[in-house]
C-alpha positions as a printed Julia matrix, in Angstrom:
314×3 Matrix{Float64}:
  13.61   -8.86   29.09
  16.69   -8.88   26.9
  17.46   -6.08   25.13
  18.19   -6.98   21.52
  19.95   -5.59   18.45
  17.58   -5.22   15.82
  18.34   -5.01   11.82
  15.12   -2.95   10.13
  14.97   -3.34    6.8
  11.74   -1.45    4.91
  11.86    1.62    2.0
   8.64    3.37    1.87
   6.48    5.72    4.38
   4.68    2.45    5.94
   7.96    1.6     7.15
   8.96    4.4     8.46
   6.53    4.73   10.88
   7.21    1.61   12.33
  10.94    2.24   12.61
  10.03    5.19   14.55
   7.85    3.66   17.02
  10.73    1.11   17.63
  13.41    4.16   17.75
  10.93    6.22   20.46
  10.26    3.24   22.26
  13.91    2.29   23.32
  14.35   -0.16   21.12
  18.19   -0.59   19.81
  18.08   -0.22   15.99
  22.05   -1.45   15.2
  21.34   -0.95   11.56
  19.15    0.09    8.87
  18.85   -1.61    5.22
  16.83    0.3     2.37
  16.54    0.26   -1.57
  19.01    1.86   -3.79
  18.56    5.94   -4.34
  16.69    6.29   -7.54
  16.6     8.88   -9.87
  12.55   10.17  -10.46
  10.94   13.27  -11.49
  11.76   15.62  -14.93
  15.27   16.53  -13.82
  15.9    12.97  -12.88
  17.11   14.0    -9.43
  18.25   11.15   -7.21
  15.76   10.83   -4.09
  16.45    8.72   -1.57
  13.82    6.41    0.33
  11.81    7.39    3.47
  13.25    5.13    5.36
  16.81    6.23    4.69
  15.98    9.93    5.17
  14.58    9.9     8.63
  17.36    6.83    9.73
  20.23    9.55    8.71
  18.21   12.29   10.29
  19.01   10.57   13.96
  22.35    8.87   12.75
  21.28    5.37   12.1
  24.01    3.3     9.98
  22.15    2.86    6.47
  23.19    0.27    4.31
  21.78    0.34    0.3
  22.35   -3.23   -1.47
  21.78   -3.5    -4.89
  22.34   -7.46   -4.7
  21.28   -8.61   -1.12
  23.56  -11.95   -1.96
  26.74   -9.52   -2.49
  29.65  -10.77   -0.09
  30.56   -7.79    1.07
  27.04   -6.79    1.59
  26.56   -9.97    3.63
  29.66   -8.98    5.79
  28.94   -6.01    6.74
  25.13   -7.03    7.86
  27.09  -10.13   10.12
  28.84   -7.65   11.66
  25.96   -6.14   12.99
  25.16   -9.1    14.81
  21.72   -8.5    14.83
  19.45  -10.67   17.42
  16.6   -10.17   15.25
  15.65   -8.65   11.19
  12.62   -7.06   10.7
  11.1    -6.18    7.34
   8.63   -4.0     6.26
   7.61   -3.37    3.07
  11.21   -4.78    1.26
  11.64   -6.86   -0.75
  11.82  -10.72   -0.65
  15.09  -12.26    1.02
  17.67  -14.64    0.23
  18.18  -17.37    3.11
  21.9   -16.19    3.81
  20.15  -12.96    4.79
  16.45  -13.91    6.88
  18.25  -17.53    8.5
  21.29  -15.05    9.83
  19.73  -13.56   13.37
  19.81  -15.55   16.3
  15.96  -15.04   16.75
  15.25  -15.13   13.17
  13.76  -12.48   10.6
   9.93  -11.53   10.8
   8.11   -9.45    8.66
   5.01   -7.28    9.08
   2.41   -7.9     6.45
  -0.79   -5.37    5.9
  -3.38   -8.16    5.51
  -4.92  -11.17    7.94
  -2.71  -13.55    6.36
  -3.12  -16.45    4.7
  -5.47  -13.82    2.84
  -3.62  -11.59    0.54
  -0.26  -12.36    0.32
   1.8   -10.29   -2.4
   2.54   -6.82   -3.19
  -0.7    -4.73   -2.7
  -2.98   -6.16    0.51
  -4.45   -2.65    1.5
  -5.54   -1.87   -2.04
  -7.41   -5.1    -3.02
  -8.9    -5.34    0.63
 -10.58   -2.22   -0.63
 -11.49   -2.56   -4.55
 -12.8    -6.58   -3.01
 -15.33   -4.83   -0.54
 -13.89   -6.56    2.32
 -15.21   -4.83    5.75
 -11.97   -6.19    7.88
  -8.54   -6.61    7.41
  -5.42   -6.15   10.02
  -2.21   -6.55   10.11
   0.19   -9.75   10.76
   3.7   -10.7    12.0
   5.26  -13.75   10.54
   8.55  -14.94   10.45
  10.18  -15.54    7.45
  10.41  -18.3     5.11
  11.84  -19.2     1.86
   8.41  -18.45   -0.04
   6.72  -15.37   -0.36
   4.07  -14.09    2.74
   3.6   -17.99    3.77
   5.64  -17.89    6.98
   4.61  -19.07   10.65
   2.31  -16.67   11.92
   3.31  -14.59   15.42
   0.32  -12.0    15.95
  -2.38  -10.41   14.09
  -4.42   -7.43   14.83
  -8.38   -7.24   12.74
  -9.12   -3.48   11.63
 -12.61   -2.39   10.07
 -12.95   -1.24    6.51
 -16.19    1.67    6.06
 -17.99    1.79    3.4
 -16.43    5.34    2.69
 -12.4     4.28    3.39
 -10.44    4.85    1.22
  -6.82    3.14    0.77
  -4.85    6.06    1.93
  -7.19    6.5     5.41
  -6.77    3.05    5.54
  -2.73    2.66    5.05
  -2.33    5.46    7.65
  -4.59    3.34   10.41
  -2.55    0.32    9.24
   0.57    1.81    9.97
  -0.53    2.26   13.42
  -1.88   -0.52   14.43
   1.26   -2.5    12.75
   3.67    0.09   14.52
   2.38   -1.7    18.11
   1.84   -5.34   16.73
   5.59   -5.08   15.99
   6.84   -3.95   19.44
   4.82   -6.69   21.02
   6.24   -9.17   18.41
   9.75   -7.95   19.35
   8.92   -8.17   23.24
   7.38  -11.87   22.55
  10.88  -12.75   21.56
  12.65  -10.65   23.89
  10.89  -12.86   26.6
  10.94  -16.46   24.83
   7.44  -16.09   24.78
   6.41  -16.76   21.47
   4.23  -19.34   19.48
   3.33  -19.11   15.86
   0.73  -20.85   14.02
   1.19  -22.59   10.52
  -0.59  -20.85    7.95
  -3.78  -22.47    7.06
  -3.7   -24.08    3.2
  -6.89  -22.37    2.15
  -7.58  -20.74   -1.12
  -6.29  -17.36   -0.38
  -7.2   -13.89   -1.83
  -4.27  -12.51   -3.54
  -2.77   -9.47   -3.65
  -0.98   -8.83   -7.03
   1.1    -5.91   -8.01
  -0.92   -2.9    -9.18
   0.18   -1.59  -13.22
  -1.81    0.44  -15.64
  -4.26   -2.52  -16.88
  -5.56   -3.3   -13.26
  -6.56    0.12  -12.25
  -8.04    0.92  -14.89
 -12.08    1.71  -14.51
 -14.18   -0.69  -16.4
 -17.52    1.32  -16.56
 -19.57   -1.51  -17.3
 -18.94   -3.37  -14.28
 -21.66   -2.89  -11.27
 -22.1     0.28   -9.06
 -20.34   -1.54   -6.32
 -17.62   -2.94   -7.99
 -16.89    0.71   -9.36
 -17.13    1.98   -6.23
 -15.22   -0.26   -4.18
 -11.9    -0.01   -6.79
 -11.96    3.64   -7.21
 -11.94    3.8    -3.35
  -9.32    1.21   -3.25
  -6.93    3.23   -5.56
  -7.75    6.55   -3.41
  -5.02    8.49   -3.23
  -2.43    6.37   -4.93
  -1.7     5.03   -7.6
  -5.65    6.19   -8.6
  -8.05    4.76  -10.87
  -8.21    5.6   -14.19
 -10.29    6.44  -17.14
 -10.39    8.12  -20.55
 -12.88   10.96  -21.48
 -13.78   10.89  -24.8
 -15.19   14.48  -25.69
 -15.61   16.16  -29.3
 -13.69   13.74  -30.6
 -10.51   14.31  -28.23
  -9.51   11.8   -26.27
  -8.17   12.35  -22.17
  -6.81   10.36  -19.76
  -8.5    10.95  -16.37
  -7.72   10.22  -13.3
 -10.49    9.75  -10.59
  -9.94   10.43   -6.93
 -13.07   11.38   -4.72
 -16.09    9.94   -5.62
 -20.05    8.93   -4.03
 -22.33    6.55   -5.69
 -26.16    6.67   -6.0
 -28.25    3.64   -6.86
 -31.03    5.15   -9.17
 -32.81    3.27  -12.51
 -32.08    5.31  -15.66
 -31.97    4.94  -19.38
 -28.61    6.49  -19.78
 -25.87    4.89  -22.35
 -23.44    3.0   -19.7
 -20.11    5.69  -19.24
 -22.12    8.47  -20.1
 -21.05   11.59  -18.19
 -23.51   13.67  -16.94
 -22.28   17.01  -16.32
 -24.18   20.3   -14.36
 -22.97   23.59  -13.15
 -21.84   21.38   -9.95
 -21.85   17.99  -10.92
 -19.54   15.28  -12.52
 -21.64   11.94  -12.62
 -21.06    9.2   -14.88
 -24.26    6.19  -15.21
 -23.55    2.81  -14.38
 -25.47    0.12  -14.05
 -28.15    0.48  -11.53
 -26.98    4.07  -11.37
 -24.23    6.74  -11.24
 -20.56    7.48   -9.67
 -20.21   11.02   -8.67
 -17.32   12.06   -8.8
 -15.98   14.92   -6.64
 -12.29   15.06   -7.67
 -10.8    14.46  -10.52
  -7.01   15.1   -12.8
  -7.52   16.09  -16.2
  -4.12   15.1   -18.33
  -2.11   18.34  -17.88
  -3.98   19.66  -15.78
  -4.26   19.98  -11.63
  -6.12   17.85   -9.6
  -8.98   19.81   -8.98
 -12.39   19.45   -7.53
 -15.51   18.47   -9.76
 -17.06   22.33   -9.31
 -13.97   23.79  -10.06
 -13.09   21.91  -13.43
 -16.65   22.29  -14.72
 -16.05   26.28  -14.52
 -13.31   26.48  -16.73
 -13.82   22.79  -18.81
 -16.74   22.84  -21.31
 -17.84   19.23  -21.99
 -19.82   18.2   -25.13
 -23.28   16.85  -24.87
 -22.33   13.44  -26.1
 -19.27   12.95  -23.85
 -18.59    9.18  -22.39
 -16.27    8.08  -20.35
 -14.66    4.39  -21.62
């Protein structure tokens, strides 16, 4: 089996995990490509990706393009010489940069592809109520997610999963479908198959308008997108209690079917319980962030919150 350079290129904690597996399997990472440092939080302190911090914690080269067209930029990644690019969670490529290895560039997409292309697979697998997924290798093309497929791995979705158990799983199972991907073309052994023209499922970026909670949609359909936004970026909500309006967001939560007469987004509150009625019944939820406030616990917020009998959530 040849033993072949390898560019990764990939920014977030997905990535990273995948770079790792490569790095404690032996394989020879000649070069690492990330996003930009960005300035976040109140002091507007410049953090640096995942993927860059562990690849200078065991001396990887790191190189940060702003414009992945940039001459010099393109240069430097030549002189790599790189038998083979992989991407993971990046960002889309010019041809100059994907056509450059030898063996080509694949990427490694969280979705059975041609179902879900785009920039959010694991979260609308989830707020769709889809009970399988996987992960899929696929070499690059000039479009987005459409490439010749290499391998694919299925993965379950429970009822209860939520996007972050699922991610982590992902990241797993991707982590191995990318060492056999790069052994496939270490041996000349692989064959991809041409994405099927079927009407897929997207996957479109998530923003403030999509994730917000529209209470009167069905008990599933609450469910299922709560879940899906569970832990990050979470669903969200406003309280509207004596006349003061709070945004909410909603982490944890169970659902009960149950006939009632209750106003839809009426929140029903005990000395334990957060529920809010829906049709054909209620969302409990168990966690929950006030605006300025902690994430807390349902119990916990009801000891110190007093809510108004006629409080809704909209």
């Amino acid at each position: 089996m040849k033993d072949l350079r390898i560019v990764f290129m990939g920014t977030p904690d997905f990535a990273v995990t995948i770079l790792k597996h490569l790095v404690e399997n032996n394989y020879t990472i000649v070069g690492v490509i990330t996003a930009t440092d960005k300035p976040s939080g109140r002091g507007r302190k410049v953090n640096e990706s995942a993927v860059k911090k562990y690849a200078k914690s065991i001396n990887l080269p790191v190189l940060q393009p702003k414009n992945l067209k940039n001459k010099d930029f393109v240069d430097e990644l030549k002189s790599l010489q790189a038998d083979v690019q992989i991407v993971v969670a990046f960002r889309m490529l010019p041809k100059i940069v994907w056509q450059m290895p030898k063996y080509g560039t694949f990427n490694l997409h969280a979705s059975l592809l041609p179902q879900y292309r785009g920039a959010a697979p694991i979260h609308w697998a989830i707020i769709n109520g889809e009970t399988k997924t996987g992960v899929t290798t696929f070499f690059i093309d000039d479009k987005i997610d459409t490439g010749e497929i290499i391998l694919q791995d299925e993965i379950d979705i429970s009822e209860e999963e939520t996007v972050g158990s699922l991610h982590d799983r992902m990241m797993h199972t991707g982590a191995q479908l990318v060492s056999k991907t790069v052994d496939l073309i270490a041996t000349n052994k692989v064959t991809t198959i041409k994405q099927p023209e079927l009407e897929e499922k997207s996957a479109p970026k998530l923003n403030p308008e999509n994730t917000k909670i529209n209470w009167n949609d069905s008990l599933d359909h609450i469910y299922n997108k709560i879940r899906g936004l569970n832990p990050f970026p979470t669903a969200w909500t406003y309280i509207y209690n004596n006349n003061e309006k709070i945004l909410a967001k909603v982490y944890a939560i169970r659902k009960e079917k149950e006939d009632h007469r209750f106003e839809i987004g009426k929140l029903i509150t005990s000395k334990k319980e957060l529920k809010v009625a829906v049709q054909n019944g209620f969302i409990i939820i168990d966690e929950i962030k006030l605006s300025g406030k902690k994430k807390m616990d349902s119990k916990s917020l009801l000891n110190g919150f007093s809510f108004s009998k006629d409080v809704k959530m909209m």
